[in-house]
C-alpha positions, 0 to 999 in steps of 0.5 A, a space after each residue: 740525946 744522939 748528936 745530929 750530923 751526917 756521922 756514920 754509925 758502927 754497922 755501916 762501917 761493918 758494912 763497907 769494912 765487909 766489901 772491902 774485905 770481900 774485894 781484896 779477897 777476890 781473884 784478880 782479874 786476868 789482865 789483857 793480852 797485848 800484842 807485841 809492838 811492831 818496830 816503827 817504820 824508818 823515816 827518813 828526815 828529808 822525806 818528813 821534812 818535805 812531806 811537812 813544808 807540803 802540808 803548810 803549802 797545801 793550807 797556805 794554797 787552800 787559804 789563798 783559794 778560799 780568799 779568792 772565791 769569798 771575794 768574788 762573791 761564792 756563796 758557798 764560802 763563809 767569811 768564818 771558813 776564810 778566816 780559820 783557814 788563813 788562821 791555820 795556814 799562819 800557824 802552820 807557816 809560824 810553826 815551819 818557821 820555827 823548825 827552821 830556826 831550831 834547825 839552823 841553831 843546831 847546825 851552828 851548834 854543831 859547826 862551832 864544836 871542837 872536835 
């Protein structure tokens, strides 16, 4: 009596031992051409930095903006739209908040090495 089950018989492992062997003798494929990289542009760290506060200022305003019009009544603004806005605008302030604090440690850091 043959065993039930889901066992592979011998010609199906013949089978998949065939294409295997059939792949691995295949030429590989020749790979892809890729272009070297041009040497990123120099930032400066004041001017990443401002760019950065401007970010947070521009959706901190946006919010302020927004509040304003769905409290006096714009159809056009959502309470959701209100909402998600102030809600980036307070990560982006928290995540500025966090960078200066970061910063500040690190010059603290600096200062307080002897050189």
């Amino acid at each position: 009596m043959k065993p039930v089950g889901l066992g592979i018989d011998s010609s199906q492992i013949q089978a998949m031992i065939a294409q295997l062997k059939a792949h691995a003798t295949r030429p590989a494929a020749t790979p892809p051409v890729v272009q070297a990289e041009q040497p990123a542009a120099k930032v400066d760290f004041s001017d990443a930095l401002k760019s950065a506060l401007d970010g947070v200022n521009t959706s901190m305003s946006k919010a302020d903006q927004m509040g304003k019009a769905f409290a006096m009544g714009d159809d056009s603004v959502s309470l959701s739209d209100v909402m998600i806005a102030g809600q980036k605008a307070s990560i982006n302030f928290q995540a500025s908040i966090q960078v200066r604090n970061k910063l500040v440690s690190a010059y603290h850091d600096i200062m307080n090495m002897q050189v």
